[in-house]
N, C-alpha and C positions, 0 to 999 in steps of 0.2 A: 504493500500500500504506500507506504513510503516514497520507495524508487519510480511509481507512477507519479504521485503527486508531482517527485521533481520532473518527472518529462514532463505531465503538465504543464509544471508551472514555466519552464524553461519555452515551450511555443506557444503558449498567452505572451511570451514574452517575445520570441520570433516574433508574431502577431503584431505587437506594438511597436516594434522596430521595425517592420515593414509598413507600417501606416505612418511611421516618421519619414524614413525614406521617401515616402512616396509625394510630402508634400511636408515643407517646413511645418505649417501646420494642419494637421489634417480633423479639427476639431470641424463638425459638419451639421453643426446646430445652430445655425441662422436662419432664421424663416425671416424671407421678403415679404412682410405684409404687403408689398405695394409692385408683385412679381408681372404686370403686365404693363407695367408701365416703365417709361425711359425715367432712369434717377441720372440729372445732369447736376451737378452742381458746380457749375466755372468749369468743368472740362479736368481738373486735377485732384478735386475728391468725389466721392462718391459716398451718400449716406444713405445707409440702409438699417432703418429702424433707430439700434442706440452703437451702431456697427460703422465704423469712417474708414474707408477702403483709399489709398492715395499710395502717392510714392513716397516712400520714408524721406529720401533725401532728394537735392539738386544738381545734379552737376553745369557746375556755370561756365565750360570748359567745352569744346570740339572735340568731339573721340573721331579718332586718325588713325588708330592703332586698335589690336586686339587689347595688349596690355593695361589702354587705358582704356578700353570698355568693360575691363576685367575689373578695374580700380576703381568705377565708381558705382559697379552691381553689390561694393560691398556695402555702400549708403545709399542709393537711390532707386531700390528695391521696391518691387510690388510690397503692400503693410497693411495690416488689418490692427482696428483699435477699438475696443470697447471705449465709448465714449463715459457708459455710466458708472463702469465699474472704475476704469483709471485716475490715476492721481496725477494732476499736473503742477510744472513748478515754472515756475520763468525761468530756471538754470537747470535744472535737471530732468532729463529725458524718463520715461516713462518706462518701468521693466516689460508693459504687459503689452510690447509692440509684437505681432507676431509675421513672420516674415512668409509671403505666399509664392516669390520664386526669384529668381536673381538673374530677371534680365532688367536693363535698364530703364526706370519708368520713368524718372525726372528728368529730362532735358528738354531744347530748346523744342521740340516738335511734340512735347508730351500732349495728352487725350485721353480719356477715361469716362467711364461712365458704367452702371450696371441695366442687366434687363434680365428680369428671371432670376436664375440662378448662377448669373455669369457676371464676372469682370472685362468689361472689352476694354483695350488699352492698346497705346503706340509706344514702341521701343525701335533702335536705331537697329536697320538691317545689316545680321549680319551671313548673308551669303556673298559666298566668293561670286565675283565675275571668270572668264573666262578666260584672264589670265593669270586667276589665284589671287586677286587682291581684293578687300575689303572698298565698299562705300556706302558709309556710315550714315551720309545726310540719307539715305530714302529711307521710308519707315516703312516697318512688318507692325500690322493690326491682329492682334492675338485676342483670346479671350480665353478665361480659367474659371474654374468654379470656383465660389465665395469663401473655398477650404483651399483653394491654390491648385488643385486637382483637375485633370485633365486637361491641360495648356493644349490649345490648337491654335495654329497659323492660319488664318485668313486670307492674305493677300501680304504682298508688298511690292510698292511704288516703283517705280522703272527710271522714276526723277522725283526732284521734290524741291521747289523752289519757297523757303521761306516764307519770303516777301508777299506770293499770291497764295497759295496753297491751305485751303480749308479741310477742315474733318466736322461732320456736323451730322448727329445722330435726331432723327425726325420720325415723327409717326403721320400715318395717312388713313384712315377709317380702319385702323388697328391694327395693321403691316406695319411694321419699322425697318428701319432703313438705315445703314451709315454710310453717308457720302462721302468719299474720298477723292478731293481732287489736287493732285500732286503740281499744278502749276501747267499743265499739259495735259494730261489725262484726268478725264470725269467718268468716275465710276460709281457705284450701286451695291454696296451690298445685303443682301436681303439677309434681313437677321432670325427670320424664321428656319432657315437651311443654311445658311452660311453661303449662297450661291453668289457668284461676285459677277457683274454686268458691267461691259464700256457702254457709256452713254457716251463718250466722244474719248478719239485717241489726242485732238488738235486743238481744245480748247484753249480761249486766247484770252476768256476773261468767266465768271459764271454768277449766277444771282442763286442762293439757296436758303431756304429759310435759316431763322438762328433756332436751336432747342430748345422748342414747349413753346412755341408760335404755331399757331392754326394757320393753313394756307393751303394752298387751289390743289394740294399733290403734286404741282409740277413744278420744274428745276426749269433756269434761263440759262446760256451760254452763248460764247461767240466763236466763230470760226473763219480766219481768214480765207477770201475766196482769190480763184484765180482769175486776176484782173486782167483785160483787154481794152485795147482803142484808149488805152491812158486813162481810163476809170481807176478812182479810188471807192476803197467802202470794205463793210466787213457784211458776213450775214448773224442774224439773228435765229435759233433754235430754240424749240421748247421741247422738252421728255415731259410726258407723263409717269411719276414710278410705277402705280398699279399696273399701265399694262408695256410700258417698256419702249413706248413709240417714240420717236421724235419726228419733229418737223421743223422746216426753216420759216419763220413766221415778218423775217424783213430779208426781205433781195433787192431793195434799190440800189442806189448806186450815189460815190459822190458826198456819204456817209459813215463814217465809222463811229462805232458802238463800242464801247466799255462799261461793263458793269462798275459797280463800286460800293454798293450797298441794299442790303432786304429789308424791311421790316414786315413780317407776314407777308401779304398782298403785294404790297406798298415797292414799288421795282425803282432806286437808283442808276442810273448810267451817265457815263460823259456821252455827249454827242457832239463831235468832230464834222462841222461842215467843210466839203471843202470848194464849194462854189461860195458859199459867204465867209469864207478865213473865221471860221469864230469856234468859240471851246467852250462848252455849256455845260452844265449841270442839269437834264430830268429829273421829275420822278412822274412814273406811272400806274396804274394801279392795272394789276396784273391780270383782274377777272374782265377787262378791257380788252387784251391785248387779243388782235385776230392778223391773217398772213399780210392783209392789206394796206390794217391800219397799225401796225406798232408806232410807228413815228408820229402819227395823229395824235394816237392813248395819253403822250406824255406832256405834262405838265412844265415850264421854267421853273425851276429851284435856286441856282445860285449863279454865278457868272464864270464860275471857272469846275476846275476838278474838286471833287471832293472825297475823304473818307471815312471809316471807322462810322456811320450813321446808327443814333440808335433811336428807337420812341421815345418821346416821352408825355407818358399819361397822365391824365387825374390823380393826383396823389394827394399830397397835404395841401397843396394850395389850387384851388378851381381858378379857372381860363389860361391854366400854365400847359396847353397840350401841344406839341410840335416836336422837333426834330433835334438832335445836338448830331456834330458830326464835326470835324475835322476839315483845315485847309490853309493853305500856306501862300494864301495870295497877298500878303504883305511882307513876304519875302522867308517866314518863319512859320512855326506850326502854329495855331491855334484852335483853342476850340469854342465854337458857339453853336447858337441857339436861339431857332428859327422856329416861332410860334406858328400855328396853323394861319391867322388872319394878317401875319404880318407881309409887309413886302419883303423887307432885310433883315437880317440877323441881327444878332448883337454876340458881344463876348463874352463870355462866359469863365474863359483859363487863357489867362497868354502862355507862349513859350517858358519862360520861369517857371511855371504856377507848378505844370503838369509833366509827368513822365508817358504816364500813357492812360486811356479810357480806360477801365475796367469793367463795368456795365453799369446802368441804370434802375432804380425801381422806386415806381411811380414819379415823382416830380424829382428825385436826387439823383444827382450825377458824383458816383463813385470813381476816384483815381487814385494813381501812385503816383509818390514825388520821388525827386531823387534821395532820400533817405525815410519812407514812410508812405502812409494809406490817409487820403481824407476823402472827405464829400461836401458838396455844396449843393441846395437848391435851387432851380433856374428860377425862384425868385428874390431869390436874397445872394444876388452873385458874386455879394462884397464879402459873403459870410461864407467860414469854410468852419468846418467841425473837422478837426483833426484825431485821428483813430491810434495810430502807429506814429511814431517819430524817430528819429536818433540810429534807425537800424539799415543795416546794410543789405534791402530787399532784391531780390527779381522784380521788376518792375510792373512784367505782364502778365503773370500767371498770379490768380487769383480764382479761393475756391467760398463757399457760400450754403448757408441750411438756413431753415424758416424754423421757426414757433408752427405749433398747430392751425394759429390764428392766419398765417398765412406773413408775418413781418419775418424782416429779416434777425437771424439771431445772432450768427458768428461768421465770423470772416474767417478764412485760411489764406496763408502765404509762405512762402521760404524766404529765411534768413540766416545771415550767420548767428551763430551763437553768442550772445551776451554773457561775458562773464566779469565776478565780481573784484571790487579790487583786491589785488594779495593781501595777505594780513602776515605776521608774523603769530607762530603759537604760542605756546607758553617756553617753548625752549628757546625760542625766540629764532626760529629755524621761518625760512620764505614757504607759503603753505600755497605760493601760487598753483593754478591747477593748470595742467598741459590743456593749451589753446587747440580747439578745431576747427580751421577756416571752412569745413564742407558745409552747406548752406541746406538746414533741417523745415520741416514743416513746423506752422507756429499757427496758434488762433488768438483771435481776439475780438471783444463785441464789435458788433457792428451799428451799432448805435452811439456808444459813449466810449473812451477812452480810458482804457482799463489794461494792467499788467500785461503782456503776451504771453500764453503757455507755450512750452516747446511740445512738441507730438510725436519727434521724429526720437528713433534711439539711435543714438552719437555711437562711432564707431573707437572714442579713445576713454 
């Protein structure tokens, strides 16, 4: 009896050392109350229930090498955190971080989001090309289950240009969809089967909604055509997702089209005449647009390019609803803020003010500075509420959870670490603590200004 129990107990114990193996944490007791629907929250966490799923760390660094993709899977790991159960400190990381795989999830092209009982997320590709070398900028879209279990490969990019290039996960009368478009290529992939669709190999600009915007189900793009007789111009294409069509919905000529911003319906584009020399800003509403009339549909919005467009609604103060958006026609960035009834804008953040938009909700316009997070109202533009200060942020990635009620509750971001000044002990010995420059996940209200917790667990 004895000598059984120990083989028993010896593969209970196999047992459990192969369910470690098989996934850092293979605990698989998280129910998604909320498993049909898309959880977006900023694209780098993801809350499910009392469960914050993100990438532990930042890397704020180019991976060039296997080496250093090897070197920063040791902090900017897929991470799973019980929100209710953990303890947080302004200086000290959290023991009950648990690690769900170690490919790279925090860099410059990071994305996340949950649907079911899966993590989808971008990490930097790493398949060899054809003659054995690494190229790191294109991203592999993975997804894992919410115990880090069964990682599958989706797709990855063939290019990937920073600058244009969106990932934007959308539902459509209850299909969901992650659009991938790499800066050149517009793709589809249906997240009920994992099946991945070109919607265009040649795209040269595209309009998609942003996550948890209602809209027509269809995607806009542009595609240079082949010019003759000294024509310029581009054409205009719409996709349907549900059933996978496209069609070119502008072929004139003598015109080129750039997108530059969605809101729902609501279609931004430059429009390039080139029989009247002029560079215009639309906007047109998209249950409008038919093959004949696209250029009709559209509305004047501003007098030159514009970007970064977001809503903004009813919130705390009524007759404040119109547009904030980005533009650099006085030689520098700016951001303003164009009411529904007005003619012209106004400013809202000069060049100084702002680092980058970070979104909107109801009348506040959320950003980062160059050391911090604040927000100001588009009606009190003199007035900024400062969130974060003094710390050495990512500027653009920024994550976000509501209250029940529907307000905003916490903010998420990466920063370096804040540490405190050295003290001397009692021995009177230096009790500084070994400094880490890797750039960890941090929250903080997103209302009032208040301590930041770290979330991330430090690798010294």
């Amino acid at each position: 009896m004895k000598k059984s129990s120990k083989i028993l107990a010896l593969l209970l114990m196999g047992g459990l050392c192969t369910l470690t193996l098989a996934g850092c944490s293979s605990w698989s007791g998280i129910e998604n109350s909320k498993s049909d629907q898309i959880l977006y929250n900023g694209g780098i966490v993801s809350v499910v229930d009392d469960n914050l799923f993100y990438a532990n760390g930042y890397t704020n660094t180019d991976i060039t090498t296997m080496d250093e993709f090897n070197a920063a899977a040791q902090y900017s790991y897929l991470a799973r955190l019980n929100l209710a159960e953990a303890e947080t400190s302004a200086y000290t990381s959290p023991d009950a971080v648990n690690k769900l795989n170690s490919e790279v999830v925090g860099y410059s092209n990071m994305y996340s989001f949950v649907l079911g009982d899966f993590v989808y997320y971008a990490s930097p590709n790493k398949h060899r090309t054809s003659s054995n070398t690494y190229v790191f900028t294109y991203v592999s879209i993975f997804k894992t289950r919410l115990n880090g279990s069964d990682t599958t490969e989706l797709m990855t990019t063939s290019s990937y240009n920073s600058e244009t290039a969106q990932l934007r996960a959308v539902s459509v009368d209850g299909q969901n969809f992650l659009l991938v478009y790499d800066g050149t290529t517009l793709s589809a992939i249906n997240l009920a089967n994992d099946s991945v669709r070109t919607i265009s190999s040649a795209a040269t600009s595209v309009a998609l909604p942003r996550e948890g915007e209602s809209f027509n189900g269809k995607v806009y793009y542009t595609e240079d055509k082949a010019n003759t007789y000294g024509e310029s111009g581009n054409e205009v294409f719409e996709c349907d997702l549900l059933t996978g069509e496209s069609k070119a919905i502008m072929k004139t000529i003598n015109n080129t089209i750039t997108f530059t911003g969605r809101c729902g319906d609501e279609v931004f584009y430059t429009r390039v005449d080139a029989i009247k020399n002029t560079t215009q800003t639309y906007k047109a509403n998209a249950q409008d647009f038919e093959s004949t009339a696209f250029l009709s549909a559209g509305e004047y919005f501003y007098s030159t390019e514009i970007s970064n467009v977001w809503k903004i609604e009813r919130g705390l103060t009524q007759g404040y609803d119109g547009y904030i958006f980005s533009s650099s026609l006085t030689g520098s960035a700016q951001i303003l803020f164009k009411q529904n009834s007005a003619s012209a804008p106004t400013v809202l953040l000069t060049n100084s003010e702002f680092s980058s938009v970070l979104f909107t909700k109801g009348d506040l316009v959320y950003y980062s500075t160059s050391d911090g997070i604040a927000y100001k109202s588009v009606s009190s533009p003199t007035e900024a509420t400062v969130l974060v200060e003094g710390m050495t942020i990512i500027t653009n990635k920024i994550g976000y959870d509501y209250f029940e009620s529907g307000n905003l509750k916490n903010l998420y971001f990466y920063a370096q670490r804040v540490y405190e000044e050295s003290e001397d002990d009692a021995t009177g010995s230096d009790t500084t603590e070994a400094e880490d420059t890797n750039y960890y996940l941090y929250t903080v209200s997103a209302r009032a200004a208040t301590t930041p917790q770290i979330l991330g667990k430090t690798v010294v």
